[in-house]
GUKOLMAR-15859 format. One record per residue (C-alpha): residue number from 1; residue in one letter; chain; x, y, z. Coordinates in steps of 0.001 Angstrom, whole numbers, plus 524288, in hexadecimal, padded with zeros to 5 digits. Example, Ala and Ser with C-alpha at 12.3 -4.5 7.8 and 13.67 -1.06 7.14 Angstrom:
# GUKOLMAR-15859
n, res, chain, xx, yy, zz
1, A, A, 8300C, 7EE6C, 81E78
2, S, A, 83566, 7FBDC, 81BE4
END
This chain:
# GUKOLMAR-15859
n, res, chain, xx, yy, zz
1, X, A, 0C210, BB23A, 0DC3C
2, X, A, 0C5FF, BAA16, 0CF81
3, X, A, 0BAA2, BA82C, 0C875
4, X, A, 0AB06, BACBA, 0C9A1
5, X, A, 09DD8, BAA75, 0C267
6, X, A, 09784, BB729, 0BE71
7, X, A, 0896F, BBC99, 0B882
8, X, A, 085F1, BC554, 0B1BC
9, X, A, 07B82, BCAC2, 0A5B9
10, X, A, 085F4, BC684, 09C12
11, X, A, 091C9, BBC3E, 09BBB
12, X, A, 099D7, BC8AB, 09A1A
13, X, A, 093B0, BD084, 0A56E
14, X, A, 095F0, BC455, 0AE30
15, X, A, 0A3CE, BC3EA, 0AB31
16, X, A, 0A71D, BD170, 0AD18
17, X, A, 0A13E, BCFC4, 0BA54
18, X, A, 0A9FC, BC5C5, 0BD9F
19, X, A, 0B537, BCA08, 0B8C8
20, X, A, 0B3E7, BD5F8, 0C13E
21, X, A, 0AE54, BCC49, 0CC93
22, X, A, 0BC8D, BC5D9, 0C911
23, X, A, 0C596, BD2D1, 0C7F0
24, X, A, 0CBCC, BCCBA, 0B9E9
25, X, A, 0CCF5, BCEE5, 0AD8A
26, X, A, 0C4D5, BC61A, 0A1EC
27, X, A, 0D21B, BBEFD, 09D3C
28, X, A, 0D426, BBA87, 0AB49
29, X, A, 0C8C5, BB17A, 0ABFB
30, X, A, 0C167, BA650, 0A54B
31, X, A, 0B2EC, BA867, 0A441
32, X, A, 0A896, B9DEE, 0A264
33, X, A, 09B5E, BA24A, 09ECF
34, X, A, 091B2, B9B23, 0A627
35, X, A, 08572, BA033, 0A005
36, X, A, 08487, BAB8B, 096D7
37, X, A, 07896, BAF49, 09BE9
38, X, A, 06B13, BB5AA, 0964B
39, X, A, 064CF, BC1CE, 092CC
40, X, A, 0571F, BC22F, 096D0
41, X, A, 04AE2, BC43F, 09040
42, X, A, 04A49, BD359, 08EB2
43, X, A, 05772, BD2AF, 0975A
44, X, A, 04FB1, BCE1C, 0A3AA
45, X, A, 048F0, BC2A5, 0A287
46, X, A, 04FE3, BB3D2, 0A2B6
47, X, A, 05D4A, BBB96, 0A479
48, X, A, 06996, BB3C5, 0A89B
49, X, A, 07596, BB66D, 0AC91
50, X, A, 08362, BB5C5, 0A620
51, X, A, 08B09, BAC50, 0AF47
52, X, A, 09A58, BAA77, 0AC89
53, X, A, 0A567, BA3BC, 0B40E
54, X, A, 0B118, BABFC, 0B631
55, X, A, 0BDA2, BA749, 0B9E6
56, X, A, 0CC57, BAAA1, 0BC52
57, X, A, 0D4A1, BA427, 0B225
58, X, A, 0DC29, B9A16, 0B636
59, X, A, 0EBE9, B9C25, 0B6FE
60, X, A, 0EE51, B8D39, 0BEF7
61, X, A, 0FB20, B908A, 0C845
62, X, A, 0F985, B9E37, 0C509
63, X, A, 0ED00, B9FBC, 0CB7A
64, X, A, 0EF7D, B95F0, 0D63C
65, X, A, 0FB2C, B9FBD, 0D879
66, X, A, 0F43F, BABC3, 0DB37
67, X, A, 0E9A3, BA52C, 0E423
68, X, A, 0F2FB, B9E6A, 0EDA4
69, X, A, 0FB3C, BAC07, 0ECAC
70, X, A, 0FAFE, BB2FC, 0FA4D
71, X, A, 0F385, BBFEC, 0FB3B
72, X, A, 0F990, BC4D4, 106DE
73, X, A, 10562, BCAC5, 100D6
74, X, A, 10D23, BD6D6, 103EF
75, X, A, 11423, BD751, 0F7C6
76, X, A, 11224, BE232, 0EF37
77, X, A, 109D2, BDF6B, 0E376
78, X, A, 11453, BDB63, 0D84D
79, X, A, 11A6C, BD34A, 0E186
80, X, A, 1107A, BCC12, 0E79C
81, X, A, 10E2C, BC9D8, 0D705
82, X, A, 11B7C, BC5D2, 0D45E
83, X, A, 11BB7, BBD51, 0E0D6
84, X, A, 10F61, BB742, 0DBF6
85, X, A, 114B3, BB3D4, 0CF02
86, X, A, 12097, BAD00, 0D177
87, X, A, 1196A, BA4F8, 0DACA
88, X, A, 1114E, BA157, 0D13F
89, X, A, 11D07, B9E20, 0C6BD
90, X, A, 12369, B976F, 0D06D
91, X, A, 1162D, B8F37, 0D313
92, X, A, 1164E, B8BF3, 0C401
93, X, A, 123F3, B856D, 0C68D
94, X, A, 12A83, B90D0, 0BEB1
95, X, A, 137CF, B971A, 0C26A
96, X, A, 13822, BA693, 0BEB6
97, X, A, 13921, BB496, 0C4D6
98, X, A, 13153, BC0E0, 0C23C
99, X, A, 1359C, BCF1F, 0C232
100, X, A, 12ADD, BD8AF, 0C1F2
101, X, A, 12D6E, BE5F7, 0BA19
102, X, A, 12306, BF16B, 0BC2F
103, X, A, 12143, BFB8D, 0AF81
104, X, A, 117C3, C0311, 0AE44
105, X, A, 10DCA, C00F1, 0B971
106, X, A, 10F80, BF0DF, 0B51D
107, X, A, 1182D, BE620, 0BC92
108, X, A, 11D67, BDCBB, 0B133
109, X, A, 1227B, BCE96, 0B7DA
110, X, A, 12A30, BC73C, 0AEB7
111, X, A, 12C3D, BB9EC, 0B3A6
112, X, A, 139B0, BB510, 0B1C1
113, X, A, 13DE8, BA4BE, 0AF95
114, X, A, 13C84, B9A9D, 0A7F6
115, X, A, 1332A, B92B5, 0A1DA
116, X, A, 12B84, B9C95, 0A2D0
117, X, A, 120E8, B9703, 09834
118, X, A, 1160E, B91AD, 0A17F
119, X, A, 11650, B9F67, 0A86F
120, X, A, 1119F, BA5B5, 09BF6
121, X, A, 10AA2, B9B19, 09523
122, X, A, 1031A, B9B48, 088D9
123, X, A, 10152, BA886, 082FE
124, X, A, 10494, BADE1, 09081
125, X, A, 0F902, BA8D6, 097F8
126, X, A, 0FFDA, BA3D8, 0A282
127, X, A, 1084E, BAFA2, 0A3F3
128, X, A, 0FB0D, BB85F, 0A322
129, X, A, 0F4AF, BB1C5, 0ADCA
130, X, A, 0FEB3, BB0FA, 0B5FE
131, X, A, 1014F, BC2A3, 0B407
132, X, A, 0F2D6, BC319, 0B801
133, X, A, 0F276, BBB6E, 0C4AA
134, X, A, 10048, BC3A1, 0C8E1
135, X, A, 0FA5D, BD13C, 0C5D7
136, X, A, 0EEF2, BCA29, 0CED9
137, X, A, 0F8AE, BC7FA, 0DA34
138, X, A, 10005, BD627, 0D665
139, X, A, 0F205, BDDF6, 0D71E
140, X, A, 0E8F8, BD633, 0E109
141, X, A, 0ED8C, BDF7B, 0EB4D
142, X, A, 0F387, BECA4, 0E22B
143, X, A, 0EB1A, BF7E3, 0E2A5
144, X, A, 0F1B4, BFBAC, 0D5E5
145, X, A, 0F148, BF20F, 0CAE8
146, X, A, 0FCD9, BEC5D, 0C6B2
147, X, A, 0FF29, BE830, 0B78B
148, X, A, 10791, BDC75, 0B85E
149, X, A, 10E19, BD4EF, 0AA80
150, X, A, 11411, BC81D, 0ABC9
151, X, A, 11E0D, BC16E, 0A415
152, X, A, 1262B, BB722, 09FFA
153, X, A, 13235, BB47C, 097BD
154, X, A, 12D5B, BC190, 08FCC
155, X, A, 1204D, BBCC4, 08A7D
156, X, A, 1193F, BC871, 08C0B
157, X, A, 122BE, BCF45, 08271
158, X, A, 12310, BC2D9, 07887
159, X, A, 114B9, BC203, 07A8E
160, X, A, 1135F, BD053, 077A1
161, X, A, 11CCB, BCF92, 06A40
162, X, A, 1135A, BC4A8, 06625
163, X, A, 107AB, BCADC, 067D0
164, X, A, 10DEA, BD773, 0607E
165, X, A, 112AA, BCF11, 054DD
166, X, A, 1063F, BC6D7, 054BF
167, X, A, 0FD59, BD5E5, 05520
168, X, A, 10563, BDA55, 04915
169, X, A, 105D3, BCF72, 04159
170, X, A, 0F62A, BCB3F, 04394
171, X, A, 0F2C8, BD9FF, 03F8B
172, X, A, 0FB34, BD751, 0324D
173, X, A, 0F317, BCB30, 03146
174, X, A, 0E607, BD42A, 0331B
175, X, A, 0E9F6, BDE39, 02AE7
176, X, A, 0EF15, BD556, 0204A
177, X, A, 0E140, BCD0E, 0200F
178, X, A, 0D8A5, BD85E, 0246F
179, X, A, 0D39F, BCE2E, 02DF0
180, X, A, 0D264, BD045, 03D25
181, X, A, 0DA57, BC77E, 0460A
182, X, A, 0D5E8, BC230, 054BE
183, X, A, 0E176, BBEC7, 05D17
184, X, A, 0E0AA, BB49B, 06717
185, X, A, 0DB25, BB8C8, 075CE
186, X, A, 0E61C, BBEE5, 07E42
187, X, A, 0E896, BC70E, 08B73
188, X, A, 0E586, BD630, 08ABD
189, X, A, 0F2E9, BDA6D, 08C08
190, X, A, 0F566, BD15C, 07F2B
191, X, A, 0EA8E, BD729, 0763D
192, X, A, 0F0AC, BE3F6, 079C6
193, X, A, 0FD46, BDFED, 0743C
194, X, A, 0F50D, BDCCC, 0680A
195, X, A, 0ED09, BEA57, 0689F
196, X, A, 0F953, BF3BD, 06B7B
197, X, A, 100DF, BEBCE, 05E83
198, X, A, 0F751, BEF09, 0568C
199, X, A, 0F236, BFBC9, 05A1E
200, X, A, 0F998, C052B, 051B0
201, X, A, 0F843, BFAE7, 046C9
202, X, A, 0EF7D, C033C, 03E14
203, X, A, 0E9E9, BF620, 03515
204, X, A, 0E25A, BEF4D, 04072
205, X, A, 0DBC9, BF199, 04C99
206, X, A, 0DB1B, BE6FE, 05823
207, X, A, 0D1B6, BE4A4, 06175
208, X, A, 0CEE4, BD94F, 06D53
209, X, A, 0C323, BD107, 06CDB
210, X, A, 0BD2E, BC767, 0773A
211, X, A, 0BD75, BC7E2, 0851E
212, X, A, 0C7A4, BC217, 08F40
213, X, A, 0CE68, BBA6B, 08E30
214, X, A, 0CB35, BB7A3, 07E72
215, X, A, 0CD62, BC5BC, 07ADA
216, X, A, 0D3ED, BC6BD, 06E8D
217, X, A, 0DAB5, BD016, 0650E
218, X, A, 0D58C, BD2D5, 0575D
219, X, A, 0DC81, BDB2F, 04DEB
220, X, A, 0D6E2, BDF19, 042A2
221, X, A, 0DA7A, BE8DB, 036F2
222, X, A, 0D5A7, BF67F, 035D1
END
């Protein structure tokens, strides 16, 4: 199932419900609100419904990937993953290799090639959506979850040095105009880079704001 329309007393309550109905997180979906609905009078009378539209975000040859992908597999999970992906590379008319490296309870595949760009696209949307459908194919048959981090060409290390220089120079900025700061909307696992800069820094305080997949990171001074 790739997409579902769900009710429920509020827009929020109706898209918790699907997302559960779904078995994915907020940031993996686009959500159209078909009616917000209404509270009755005296919360009985003339009552309707929240109604939203929830659907899987599209990933074009990503997702047409993983749905022609065959189930019946005896592979073990991380290679059934790794098989997955580099059919999928080689579908997007790219050349490259990945070696998977397990630490700590987590499989890291670093693709290796050239021209590696459209793999990781802007901002690393491309490379995101692409690490969630493979932990898909790695855990739709694991009993025990499997954390799985993708790269390419080292971006999750240049993205992470951004991020860090961008944290400590923003909470200068704060500090300097005793003025909060909102960041632009980015992936959990990149707001924590933001949060775990900044945490010992005793002049500000941050905190994320929104929902998925327009959650934010504010810092503000102390």
């Amino acid at each position: 199932m790739r997409e579902i329309t769900s009710t429920g007393q509020t827009v929020e309550d109706a898209v918790k419900k699907a997302l559960k109905e779904l078995n994915v997180e907020q940031e993996q979906v686009d959500i159209r609100i078909i009616d917000e609905g209404k509270k009755g009078l005296f919360g009985i009378f003339g009552q309707k419904p929240a109604i939203v539209h929830v659907k899987l975000k599209e990933t074009s040859e990503l997702t047409d990937a993983l749905l022609k992908w065959n189930e019946n597999t005896d592979l073990n999970p991380l290679d059934e993953a790794k098989n997955f992906l580099e059919q999928v590379i080689k579908e997007m008319g790219i050349t490259a290799s990945v070696d998977i490296k397990l630490e700590e309870k987590t499989a890291y595949f670093n693709i290796k090639g050239e021209n590696l760009a459209i793999l990781i696209g802007k901002r690393g949307q491309t490379l995101n959506s692409l690490q969630y459908l493979t932990q898909l194919v790695a855990n739709k048959t694991s009993t025990d979850y499997v954390p799985i981090i993708l790269d390419a060409e080292n971006y999750r290390e240049k993205r992470r040095e951004t991020l860090t220089q961008l944290a400590v120079k923003l909470a200068d900025k704060v500090v300097k105009t005793n003025k909060e700061f909102s960041l632009e909307p980015m992936p959990s696992f990149e707001r924590k880079i933001i949060h775990s800069t900044l945490m010992e820094d005793e002049r500000v305080q941050t905190y994320s704001v929104g929902t998925e997949p327009n959650r934010y990171v504010v810092i503000a001074p102390k």
